[in-house]
C-alpha atoms as a printed R data frame, in Angstrom:
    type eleno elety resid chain resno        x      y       z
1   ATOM     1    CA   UNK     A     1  -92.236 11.353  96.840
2   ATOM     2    CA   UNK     A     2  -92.245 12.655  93.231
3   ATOM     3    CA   UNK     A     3  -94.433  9.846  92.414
4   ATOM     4    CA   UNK     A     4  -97.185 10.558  95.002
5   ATOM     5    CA   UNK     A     5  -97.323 13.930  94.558
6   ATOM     6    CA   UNK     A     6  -98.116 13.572  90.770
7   ATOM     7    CA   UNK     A     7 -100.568 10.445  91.530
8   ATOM     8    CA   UNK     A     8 -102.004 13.106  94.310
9   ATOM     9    CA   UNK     A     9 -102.328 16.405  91.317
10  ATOM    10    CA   UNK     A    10 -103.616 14.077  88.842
11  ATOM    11    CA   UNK     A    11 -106.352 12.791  91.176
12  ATOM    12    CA   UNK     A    12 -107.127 16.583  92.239
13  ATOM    13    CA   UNK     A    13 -107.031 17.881  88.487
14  ATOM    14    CA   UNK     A    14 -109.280 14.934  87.414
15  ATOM    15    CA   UNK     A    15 -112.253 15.558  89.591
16  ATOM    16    CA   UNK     A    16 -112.294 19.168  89.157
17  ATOM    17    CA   UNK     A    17 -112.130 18.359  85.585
18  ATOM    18    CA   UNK     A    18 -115.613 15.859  86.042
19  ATOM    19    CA   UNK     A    19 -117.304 18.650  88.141
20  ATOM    20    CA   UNK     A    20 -116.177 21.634  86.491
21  ATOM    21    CA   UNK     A    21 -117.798 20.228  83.642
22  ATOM    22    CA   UNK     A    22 -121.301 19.430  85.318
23  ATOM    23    CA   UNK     A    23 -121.166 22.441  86.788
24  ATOM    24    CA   UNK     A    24 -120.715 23.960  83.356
25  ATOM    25    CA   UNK     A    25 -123.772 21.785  82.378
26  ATOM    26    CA   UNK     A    26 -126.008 22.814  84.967
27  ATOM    27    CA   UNK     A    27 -125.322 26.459  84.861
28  ATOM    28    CA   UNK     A    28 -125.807 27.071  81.196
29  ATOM    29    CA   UNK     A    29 -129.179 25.073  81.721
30  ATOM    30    CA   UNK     A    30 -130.605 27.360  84.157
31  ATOM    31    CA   UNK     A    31 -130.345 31.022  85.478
32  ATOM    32    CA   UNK     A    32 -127.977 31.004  88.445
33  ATOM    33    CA   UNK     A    33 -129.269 32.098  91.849
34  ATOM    34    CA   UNK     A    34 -127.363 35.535  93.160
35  ATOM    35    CA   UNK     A    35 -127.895 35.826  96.335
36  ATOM    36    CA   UNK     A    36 -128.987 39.834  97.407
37  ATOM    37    CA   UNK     A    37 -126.005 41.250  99.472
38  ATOM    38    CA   UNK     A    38 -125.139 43.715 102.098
39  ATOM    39    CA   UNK     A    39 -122.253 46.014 101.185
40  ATOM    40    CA   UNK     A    40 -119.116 45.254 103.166
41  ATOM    41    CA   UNK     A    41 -118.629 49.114 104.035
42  ATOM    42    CA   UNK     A    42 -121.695 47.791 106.795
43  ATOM    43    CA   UNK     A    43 -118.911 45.627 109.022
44  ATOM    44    CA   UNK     A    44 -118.868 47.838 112.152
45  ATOM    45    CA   UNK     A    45 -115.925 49.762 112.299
46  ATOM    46    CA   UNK     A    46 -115.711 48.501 115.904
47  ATOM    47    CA   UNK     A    47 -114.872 44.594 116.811
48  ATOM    48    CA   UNK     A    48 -114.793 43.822 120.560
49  ATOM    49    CA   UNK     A    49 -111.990 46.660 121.571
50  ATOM    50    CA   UNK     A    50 -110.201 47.118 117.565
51  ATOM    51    CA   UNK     A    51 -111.481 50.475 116.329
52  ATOM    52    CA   UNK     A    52 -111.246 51.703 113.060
53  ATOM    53    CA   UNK     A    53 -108.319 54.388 112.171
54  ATOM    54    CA   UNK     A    54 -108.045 54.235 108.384
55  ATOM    55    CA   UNK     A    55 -110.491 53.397 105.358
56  ATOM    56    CA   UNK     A    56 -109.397 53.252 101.936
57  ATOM    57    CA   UNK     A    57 -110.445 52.355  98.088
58  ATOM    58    CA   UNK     A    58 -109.102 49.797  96.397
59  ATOM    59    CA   UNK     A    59 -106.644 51.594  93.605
60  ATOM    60    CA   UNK     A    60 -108.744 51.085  90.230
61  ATOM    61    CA   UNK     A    61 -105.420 49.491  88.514
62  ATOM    62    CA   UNK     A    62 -106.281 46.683  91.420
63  ATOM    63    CA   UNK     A    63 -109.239 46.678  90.651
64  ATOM    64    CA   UNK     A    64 -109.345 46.144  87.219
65  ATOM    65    CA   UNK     A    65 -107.475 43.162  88.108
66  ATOM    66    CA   UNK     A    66 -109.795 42.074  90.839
67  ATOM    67    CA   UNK     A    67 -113.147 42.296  89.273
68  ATOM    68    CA   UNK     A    68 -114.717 42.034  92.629
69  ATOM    69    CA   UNK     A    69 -118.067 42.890  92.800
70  ATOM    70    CA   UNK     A    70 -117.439 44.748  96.173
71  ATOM    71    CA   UNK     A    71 -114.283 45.347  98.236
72  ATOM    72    CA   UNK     A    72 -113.362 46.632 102.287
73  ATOM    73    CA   UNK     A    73 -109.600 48.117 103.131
74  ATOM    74    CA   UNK     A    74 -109.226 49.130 106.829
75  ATOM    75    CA   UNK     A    75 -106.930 49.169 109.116
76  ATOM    76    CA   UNK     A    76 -108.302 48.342 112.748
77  ATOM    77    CA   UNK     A    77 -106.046 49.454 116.238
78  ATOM    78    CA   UNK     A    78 -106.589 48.412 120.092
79  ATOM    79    CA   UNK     A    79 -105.921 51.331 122.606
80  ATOM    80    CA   UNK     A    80 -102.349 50.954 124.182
81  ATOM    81    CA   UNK     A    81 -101.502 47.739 121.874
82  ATOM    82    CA   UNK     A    82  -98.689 49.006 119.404
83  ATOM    83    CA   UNK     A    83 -100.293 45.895 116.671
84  ATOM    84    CA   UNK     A    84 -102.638 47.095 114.042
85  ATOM    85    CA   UNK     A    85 -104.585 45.052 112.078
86  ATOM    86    CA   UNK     A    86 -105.243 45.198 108.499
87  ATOM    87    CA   UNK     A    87 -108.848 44.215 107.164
88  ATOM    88    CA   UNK     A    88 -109.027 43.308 103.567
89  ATOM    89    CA   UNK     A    89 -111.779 41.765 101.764
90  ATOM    90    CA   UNK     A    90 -113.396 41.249  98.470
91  ATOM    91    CA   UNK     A    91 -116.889 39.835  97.363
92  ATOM    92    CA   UNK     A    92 -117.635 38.020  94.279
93  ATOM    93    CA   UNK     A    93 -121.392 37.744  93.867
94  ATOM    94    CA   UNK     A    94 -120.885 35.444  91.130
95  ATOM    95    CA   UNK     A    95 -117.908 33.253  89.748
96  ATOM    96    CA   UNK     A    96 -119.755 31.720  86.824
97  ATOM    97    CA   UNK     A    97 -118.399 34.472  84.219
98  ATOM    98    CA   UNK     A    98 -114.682 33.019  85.667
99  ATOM    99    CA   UNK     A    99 -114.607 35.575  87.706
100 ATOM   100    CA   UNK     A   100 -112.461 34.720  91.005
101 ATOM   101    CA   UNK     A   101 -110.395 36.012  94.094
102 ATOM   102    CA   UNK     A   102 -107.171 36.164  93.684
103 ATOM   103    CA   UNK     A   103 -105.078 34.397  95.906
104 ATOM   104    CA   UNK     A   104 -102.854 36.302  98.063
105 ATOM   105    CA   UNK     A   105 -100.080 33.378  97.880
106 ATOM   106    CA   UNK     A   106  -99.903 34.181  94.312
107 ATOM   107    CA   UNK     A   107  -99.946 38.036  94.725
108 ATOM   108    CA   UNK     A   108  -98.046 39.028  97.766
109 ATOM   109    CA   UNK     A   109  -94.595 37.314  95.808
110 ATOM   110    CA   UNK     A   110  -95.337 39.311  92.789
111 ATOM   111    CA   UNK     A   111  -94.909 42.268  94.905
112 ATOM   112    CA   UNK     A   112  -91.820 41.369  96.694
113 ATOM   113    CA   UNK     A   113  -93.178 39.639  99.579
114 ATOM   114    CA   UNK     A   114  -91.110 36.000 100.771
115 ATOM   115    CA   UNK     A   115  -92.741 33.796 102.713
116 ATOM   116    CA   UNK     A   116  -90.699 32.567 105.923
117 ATOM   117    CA   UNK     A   117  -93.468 30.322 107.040
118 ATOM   118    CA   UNK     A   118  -96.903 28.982 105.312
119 ATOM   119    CA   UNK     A   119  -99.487 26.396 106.720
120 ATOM   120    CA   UNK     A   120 -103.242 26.452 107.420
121 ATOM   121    CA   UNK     A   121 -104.483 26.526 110.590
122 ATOM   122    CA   UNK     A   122 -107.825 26.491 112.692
123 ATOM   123    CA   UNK     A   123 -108.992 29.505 113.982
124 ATOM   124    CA   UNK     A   124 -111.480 28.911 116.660
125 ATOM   125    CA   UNK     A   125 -113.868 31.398 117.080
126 ATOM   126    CA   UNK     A   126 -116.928 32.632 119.790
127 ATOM   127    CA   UNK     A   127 -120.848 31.521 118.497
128 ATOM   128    CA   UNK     A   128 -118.951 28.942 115.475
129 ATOM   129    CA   UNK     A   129 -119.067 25.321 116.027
130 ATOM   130    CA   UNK     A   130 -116.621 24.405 113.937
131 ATOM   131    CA   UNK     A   131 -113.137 26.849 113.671
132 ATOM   132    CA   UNK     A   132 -112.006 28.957 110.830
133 ATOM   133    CA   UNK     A   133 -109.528 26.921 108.361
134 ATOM   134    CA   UNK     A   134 -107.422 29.588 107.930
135 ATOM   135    CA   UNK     A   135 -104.089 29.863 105.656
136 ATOM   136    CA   UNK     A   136 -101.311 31.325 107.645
137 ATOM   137    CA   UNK     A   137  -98.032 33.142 106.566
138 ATOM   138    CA   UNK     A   138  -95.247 35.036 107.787
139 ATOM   139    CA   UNK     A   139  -93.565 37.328 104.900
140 ATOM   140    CA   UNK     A   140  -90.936 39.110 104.255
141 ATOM   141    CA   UNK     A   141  -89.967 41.485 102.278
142 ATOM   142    CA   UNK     A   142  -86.506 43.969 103.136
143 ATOM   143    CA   UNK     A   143  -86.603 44.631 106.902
144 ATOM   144    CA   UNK     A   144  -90.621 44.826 106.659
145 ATOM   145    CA   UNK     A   145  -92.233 41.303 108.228
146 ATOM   146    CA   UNK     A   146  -95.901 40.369 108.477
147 ATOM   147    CA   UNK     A   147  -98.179 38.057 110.058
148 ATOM   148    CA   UNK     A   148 -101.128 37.352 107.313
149 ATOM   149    CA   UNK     A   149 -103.922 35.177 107.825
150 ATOM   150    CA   UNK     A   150 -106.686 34.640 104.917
151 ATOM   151    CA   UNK     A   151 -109.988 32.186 103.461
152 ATOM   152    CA   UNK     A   152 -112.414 32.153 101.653
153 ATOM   153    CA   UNK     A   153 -115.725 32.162 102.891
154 ATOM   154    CA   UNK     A   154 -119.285 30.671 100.957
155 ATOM   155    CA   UNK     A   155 -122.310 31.303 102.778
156 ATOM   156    CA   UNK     A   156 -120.915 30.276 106.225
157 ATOM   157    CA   UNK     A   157 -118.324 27.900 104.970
158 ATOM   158    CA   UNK     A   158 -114.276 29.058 104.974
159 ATOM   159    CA   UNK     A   159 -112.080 27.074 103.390
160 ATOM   160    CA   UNK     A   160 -108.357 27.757 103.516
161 ATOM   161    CA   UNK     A   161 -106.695 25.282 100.337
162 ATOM   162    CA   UNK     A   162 -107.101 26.743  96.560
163 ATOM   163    CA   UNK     A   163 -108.346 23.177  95.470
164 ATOM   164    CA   UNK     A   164 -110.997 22.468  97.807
165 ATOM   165    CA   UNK     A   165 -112.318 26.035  97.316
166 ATOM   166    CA   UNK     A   166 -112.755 25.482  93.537
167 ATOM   167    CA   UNK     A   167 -114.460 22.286  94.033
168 ATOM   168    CA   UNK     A   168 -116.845 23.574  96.764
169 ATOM   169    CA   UNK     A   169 -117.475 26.218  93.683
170 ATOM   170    CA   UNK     A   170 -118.298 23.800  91.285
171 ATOM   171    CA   UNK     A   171 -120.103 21.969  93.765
172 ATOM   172    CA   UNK     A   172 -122.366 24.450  94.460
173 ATOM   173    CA   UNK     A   173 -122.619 25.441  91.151
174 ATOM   174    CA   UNK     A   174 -124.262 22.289  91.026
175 ATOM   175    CA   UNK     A   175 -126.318 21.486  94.438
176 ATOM   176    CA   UNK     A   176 -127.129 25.420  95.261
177 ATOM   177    CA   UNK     A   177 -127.137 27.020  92.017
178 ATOM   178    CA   UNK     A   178 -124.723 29.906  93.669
179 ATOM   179    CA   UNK     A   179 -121.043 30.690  93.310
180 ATOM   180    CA   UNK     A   180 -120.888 33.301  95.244
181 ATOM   181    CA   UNK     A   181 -117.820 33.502  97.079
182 ATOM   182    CA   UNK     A   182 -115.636 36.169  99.763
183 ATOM   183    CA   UNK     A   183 -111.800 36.109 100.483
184 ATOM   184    CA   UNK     A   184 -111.042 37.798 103.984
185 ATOM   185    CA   UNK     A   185 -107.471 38.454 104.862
186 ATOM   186    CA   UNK     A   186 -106.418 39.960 108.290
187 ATOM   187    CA   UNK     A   187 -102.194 41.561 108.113
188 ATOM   188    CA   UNK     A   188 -100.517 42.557 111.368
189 ATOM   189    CA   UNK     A   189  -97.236 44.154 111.065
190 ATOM   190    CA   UNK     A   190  -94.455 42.281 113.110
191 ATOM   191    CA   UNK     A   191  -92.931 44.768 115.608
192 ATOM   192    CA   UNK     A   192  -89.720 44.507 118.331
193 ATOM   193    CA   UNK     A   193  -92.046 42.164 120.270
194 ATOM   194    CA   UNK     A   194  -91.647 39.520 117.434
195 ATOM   195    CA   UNK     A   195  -94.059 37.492 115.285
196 ATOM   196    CA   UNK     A   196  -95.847 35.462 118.616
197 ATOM   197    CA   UNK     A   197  -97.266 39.312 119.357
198 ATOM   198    CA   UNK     A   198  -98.218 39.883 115.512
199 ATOM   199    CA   UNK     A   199  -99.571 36.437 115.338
200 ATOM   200    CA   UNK     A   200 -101.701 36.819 118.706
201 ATOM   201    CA   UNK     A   201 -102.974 40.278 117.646
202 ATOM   202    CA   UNK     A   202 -103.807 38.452 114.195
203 ATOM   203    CA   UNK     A   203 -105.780 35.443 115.528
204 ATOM   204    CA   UNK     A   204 -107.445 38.033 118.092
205 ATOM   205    CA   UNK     A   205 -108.832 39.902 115.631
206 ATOM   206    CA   UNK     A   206 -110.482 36.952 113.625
207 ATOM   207    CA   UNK     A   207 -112.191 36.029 116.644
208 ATOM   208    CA   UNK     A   208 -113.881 39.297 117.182
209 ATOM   209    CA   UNK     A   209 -114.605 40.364 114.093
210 ATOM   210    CA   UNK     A   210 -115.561 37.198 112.224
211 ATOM   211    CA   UNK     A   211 -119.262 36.937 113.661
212 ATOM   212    CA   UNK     A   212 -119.966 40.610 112.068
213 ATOM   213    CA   UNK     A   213 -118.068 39.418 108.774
214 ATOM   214    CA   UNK     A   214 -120.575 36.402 108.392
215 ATOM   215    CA   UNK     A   215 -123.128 39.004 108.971
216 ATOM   216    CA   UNK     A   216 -123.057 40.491 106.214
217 ATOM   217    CA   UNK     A   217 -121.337 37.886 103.699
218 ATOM   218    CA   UNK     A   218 -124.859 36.289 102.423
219 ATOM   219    CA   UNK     A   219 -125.888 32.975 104.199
């Protein structure tokens, strides 16, 4: 096992290594393309029956950190459902500086969070033909437990793994000229109904808010 998962890494590292560096190439030979984009306050604080109950900035210590270009914190109810929904996402209009989302598998440990389960998972979802790869968790931390669900998304593209996102950057570093990039990440608080309820609430809220988050990510 030890074998093939160094034989696997080694692969992985090696051709991110060959197209990291003629993606390096390309760039510094020509003026990347940055796509105009739509700020993220414009998602409608409505999807299907969620409304919006709570809006608020990113803390600039986070930010700091971040060094996303734009960022959305909401937190999204149904009427007579006791599971909220928390709405977080951050835009990078560019990565080519080595600027790049942070991900939340790294972050939510450093502030006490354990993960109980991880996996990724498709999300299908109305007017898409193919589903949202998704990562999907379910973290602890003291008596607190969550259901999160989060991806990155490239001009209509999510991707859920860390590797394959950084080669699909360097990729289209080199075919599109554009590393723009968006992580989305959806939290629901688990309740006395149990994680099935936060999970359900979760993957219901992808599915009707996703449509006006491709929207406005650009295309």
């Amino acid at each position: 096992m030890f074998s093939f998962l160094t034989s696997r890494n080694i692969v992985i590292f090696t051709a991110l290594v060959v197209v990291q560096g003629a993606a390096g190439y390309y760039l510094n030979a020509r003026q990347e393309y940055v796509p105009p984009a739509v700020p993220l306050a414009q998602i409608k604080q409505q999807q299907g029956d969620w409304m919006m109950v709570k809006e608020w900035q990113v803390e600039p210590e986070v930010q700091a950190v971040l060094k996303a270009d734009d960022t959305l914190s909401r937190h999204y109810v149904r009427p007579g459902v006791p599971q909220g929904a928390g709405l977080f996402m951050a835009f990078f209009r560019s990565q080519r500086a080595g600027v790049a989302p942070h991900s939340p598998k790294n972050c939510l440990p450093g502030n006490g969070w354990v993960a109980e389960k991880s996996t990724i998972i498709p999300i299908a979802v109305p007017g898409r033909e193919n589903p949202v790869e998704a990562n999907y968790y379910v973290v602890q931390r003291g008596d607190n437990k969550s259901v999160v669900v989060y991806w990155y998304q490239s001009h209509g593209r999510t991707v859920a793994d860390e590797y394959k996102a950084k080669f699909y950057v360097m990729s289209d570093a080199v075919s599109l000229n554009r590393t723009d990039t968006a992580l989305v990440r959806v939290t629901v608080a688990v309740g006395p109904e149990g994680v099935p309820a936060a999970e359900q609430a979760a993957f219901d809220f992808v599915k009707k808010s996703h449509g006006d988050i491709s929207r406005v990510l650009p295309q």
